[in-house]
Wavefront OBJ file of the C-alpha trace (Angstrom):
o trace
v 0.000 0.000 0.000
v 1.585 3.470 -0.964
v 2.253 5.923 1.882
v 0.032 9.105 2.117
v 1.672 11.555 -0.680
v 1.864 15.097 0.674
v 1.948 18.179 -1.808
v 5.424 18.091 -2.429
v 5.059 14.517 -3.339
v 1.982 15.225 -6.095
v 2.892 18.861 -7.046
v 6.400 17.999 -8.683
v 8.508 16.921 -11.264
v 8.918 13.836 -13.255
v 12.272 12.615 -15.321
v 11.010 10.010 -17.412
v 13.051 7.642 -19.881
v 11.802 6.691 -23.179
v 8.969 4.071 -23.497
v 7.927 5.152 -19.613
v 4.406 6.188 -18.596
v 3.377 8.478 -15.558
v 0.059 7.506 -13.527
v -0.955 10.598 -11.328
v -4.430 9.644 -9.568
v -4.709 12.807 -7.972
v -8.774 13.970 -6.693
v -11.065 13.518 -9.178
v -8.719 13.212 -12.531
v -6.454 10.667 -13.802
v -3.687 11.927 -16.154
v -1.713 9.483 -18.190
v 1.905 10.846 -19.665
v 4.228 8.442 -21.914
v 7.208 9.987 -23.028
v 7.742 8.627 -26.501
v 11.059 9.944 -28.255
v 11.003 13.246 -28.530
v 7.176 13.437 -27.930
v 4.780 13.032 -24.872
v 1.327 11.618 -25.128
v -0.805 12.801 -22.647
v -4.470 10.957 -21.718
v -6.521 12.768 -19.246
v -9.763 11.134 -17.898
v -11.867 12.259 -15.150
v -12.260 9.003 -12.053
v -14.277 9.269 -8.777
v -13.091 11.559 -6.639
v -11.555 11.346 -3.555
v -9.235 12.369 -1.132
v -6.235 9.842 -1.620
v -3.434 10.031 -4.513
v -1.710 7.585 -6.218
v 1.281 8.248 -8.268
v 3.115 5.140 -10.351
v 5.479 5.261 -13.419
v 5.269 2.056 -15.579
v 8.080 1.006 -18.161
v 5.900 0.779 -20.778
v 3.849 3.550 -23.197
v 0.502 4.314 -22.730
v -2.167 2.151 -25.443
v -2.163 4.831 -28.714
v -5.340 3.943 -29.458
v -7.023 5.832 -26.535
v -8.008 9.460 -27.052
v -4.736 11.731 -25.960
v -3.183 14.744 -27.014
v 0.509 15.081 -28.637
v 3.248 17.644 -27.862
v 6.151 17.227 -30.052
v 9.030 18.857 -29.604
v 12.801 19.554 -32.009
v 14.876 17.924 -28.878
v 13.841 15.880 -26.136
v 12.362 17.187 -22.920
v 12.631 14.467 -20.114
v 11.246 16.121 -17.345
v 7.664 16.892 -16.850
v 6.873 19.244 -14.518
v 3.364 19.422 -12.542
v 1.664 22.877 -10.776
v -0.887 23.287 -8.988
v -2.871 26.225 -10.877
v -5.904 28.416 -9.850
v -8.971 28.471 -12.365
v -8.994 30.715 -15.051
v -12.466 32.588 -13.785
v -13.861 33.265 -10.457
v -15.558 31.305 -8.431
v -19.110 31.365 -6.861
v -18.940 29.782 -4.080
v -22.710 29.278 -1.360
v -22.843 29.028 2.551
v -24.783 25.603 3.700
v -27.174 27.493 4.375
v -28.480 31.425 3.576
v -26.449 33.215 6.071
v -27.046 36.863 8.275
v -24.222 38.796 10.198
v -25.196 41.750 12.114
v -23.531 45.845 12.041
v -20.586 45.306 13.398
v -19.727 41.352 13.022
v -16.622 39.953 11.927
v -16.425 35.857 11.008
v -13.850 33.059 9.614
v -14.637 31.374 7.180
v -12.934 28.673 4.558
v -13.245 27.843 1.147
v -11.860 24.876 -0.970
v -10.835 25.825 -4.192
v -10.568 23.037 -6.875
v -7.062 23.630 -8.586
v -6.220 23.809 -12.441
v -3.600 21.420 -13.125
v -0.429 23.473 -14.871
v 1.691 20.936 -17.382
v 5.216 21.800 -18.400
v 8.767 20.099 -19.852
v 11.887 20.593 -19.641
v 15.388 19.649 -20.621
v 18.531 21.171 -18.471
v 17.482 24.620 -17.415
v 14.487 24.993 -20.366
v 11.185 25.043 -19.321
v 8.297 25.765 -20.844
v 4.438 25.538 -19.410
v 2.059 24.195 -22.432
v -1.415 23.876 -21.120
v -3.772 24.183 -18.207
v -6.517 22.092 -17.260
v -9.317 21.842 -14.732
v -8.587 18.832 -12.052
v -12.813 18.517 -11.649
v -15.571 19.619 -14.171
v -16.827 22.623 -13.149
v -20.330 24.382 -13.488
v -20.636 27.902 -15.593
v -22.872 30.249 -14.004
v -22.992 34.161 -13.977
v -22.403 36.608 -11.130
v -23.931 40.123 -11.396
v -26.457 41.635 -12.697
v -27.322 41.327 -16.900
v -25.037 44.080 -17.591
v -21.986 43.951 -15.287
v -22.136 40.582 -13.968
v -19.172 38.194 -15.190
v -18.766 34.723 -16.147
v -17.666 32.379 -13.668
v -17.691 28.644 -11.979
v -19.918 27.526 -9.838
v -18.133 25.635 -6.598
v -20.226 22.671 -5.678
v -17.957 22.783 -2.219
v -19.645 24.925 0.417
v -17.479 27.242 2.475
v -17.431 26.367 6.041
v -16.113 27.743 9.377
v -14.016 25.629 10.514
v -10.900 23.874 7.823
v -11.650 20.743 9.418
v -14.875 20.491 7.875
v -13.600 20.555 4.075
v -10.759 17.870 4.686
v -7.668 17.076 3.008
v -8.208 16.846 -0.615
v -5.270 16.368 -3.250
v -6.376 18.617 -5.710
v -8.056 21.733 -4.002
v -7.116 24.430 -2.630
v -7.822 26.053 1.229
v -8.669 29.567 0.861
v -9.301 31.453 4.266
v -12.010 34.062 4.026
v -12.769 36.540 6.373
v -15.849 38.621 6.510
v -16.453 42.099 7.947
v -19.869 44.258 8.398
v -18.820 47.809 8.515
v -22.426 49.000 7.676
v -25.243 49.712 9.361
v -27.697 46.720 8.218
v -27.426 43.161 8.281
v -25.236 41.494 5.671
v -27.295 38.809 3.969
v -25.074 36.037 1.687
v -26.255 33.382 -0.313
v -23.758 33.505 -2.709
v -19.854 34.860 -2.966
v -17.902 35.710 -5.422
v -14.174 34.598 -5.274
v -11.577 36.296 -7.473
v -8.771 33.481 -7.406
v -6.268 35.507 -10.086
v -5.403 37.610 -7.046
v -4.431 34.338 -4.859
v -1.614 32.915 -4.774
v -0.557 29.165 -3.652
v 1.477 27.633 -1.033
v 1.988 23.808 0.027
v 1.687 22.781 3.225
v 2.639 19.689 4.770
v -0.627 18.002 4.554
v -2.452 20.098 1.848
v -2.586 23.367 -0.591
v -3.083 27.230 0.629
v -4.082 30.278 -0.752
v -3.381 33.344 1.221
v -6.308 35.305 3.222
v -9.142 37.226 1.687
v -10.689 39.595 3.857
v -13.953 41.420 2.617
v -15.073 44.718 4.250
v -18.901 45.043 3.415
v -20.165 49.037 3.235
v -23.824 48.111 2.267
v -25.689 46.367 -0.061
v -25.951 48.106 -3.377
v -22.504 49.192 -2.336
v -19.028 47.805 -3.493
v -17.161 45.717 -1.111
v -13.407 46.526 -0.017
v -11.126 43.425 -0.194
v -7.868 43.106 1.135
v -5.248 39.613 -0.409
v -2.552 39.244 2.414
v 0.299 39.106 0.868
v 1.904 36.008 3.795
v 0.296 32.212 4.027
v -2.396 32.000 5.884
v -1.111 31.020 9.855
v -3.279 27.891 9.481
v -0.441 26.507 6.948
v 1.841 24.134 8.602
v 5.578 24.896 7.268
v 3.882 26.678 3.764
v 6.304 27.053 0.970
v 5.245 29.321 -2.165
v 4.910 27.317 -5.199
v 2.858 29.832 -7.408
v 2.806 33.359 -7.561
v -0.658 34.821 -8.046
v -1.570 35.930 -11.713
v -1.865 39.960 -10.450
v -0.895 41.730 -7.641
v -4.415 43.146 -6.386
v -4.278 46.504 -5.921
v -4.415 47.778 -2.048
v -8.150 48.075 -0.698
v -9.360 47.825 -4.179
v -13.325 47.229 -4.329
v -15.613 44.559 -6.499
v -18.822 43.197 -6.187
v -18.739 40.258 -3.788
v -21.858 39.269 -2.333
v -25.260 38.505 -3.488
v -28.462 37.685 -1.356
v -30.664 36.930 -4.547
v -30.453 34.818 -7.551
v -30.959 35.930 -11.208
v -33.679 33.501 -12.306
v -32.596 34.390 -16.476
v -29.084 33.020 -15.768
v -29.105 29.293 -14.802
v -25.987 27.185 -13.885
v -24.789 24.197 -15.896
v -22.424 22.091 -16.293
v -20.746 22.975 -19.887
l 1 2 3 4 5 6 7 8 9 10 11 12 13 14 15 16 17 18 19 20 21 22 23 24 25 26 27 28 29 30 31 32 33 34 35 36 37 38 39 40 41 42 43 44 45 46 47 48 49 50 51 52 53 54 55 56 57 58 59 60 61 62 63 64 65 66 67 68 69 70 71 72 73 74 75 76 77 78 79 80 81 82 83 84 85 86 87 88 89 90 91 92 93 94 95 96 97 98 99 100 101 102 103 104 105 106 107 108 109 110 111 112 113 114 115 116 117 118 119 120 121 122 123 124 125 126 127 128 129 130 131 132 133 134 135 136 137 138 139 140 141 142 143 144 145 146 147 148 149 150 151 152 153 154 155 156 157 158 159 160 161 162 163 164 165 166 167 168 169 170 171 172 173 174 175 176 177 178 179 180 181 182 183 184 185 186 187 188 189 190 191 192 193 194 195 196 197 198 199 200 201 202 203 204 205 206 207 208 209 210 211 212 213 214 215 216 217 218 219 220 221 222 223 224 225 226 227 228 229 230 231 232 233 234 235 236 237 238 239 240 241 242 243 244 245 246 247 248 249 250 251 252 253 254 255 256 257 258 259 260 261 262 263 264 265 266 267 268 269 270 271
């Protein structure tokens, strides 16, 4: 029986010889890579998921007759090289239930982000990233209203308040959210928008971290403030940086975050 992998263990890289495949059973996708020549076939498949990995390398190629994708290259790249990413759109994310927090309330809570999974190769000191691909299927759905909204993923994961409660899963991604009331009403949240392109990701020794969003609510019809800390989140146990995020957020900058009611003309599904 294979010993539990930790980040460092899935989130790596891979020298392969010629002829050799690479299993990685990671969450809810298996990825196949067979390094043929100069080449690498790659088979992606989506399998139940769960919370264990599995990582094997066979010495022997992949069947061709599967569906896969090709990358050729001039001279031979040995080393494959596999990121964590963070999805290419925001994410909706819901409480398990409608939730209320009074003026002047400040709560914890967590989200689990399902990562991208970022594919590169490399021979001596050349690297180069090729593609990027979603570890789960994820939903479409729209956040906004008809005119401003924007086009994001629906989380099936609900956020929670305590980490705990989410687990350790290979192939997400622990965000720690913080909410603040600053105005003079009750904050009511059924759904929350989460920019990820602002987070960057850290491994811990048991699982992946973003660092913490905190979201400073004015009112509703109002913008709300949110602040990216720029450290890993204190929850991390010894947190290395493995990814940078995609932009530095400005300071206190403001977007629309929450939402207490659906827009019945957008639906979510799962294209």
């Amino acid at each position: 029986m294979q010993p539990q992998l930790t980040p460092e263990d899935i989130w790596t890289s891979f020298d392969l010889e010629p002829g050799q495949t690479l299993v990685w059973d990671v969450g809810a996708i298996r990825l196949c890579a067979s390094r043929c020549k100069n080449d690498w076939l790659i088979f992606k498949e989506n399998s139940s998921e769960r919370s264990a990995a599995s990582i094997d390398v066979h010495n022997e190629p992949v069947d061709i007759t599967q569906s896969h994708e090709r990358w050729a290259f001039k001279n031979p790249r040995p080393t494959l090289h596999i990121q964590p990413a963070m999805p290419d759109r925001p994410l909706v994310v819901r409480p398990l239930t409608p939730l209320g927090l009074p003026p002047d309330s400040e709560v914890q809570f967590y989200i689990n982000i399902p990562t991208f999974v970022q594919l590169g190769f490399s021979h001596s000191k050349r690297k180069t990233e090729i593609t990027a691909f979603p570890s789960q299927t994820l939903s479409n759905t729209w956040f906004g209203d008809n005119y401003g909204g924007v086009l994001c993923y629906a989380n099936k994961s609900m956020i929670r308040r305590e980490k705990e409660e989410l687990g350790v899963i290979a192939n997400q991604i622990i965000c720690p959210f913080k909410i603040k009331n600053r105005a003079n009403e009750v904050l009511q949240v059924e759904r929350i928008c989460l920019r990820v392109r602002y987070l960057s990701i850290w491994a811990g020794k048991q699982r992946l971290w973003s660092n913490e969003v905190t979201s400073i609510f004015r009112g509703h019809g109002k913008e709300t403030q949110l602040e990216y800390a720029s450290a890993p989140p204190k929850d991390a146990t010894e947190p290395h940086l493995i990814r940078k995020a995609e932009v530095k957020p400005e300071r206190g900058f403001l977007r629309q975050t929450f939402a207490h009611a659906s827009f019945p003309w957008r639906k979510e599904n799962a294209s």
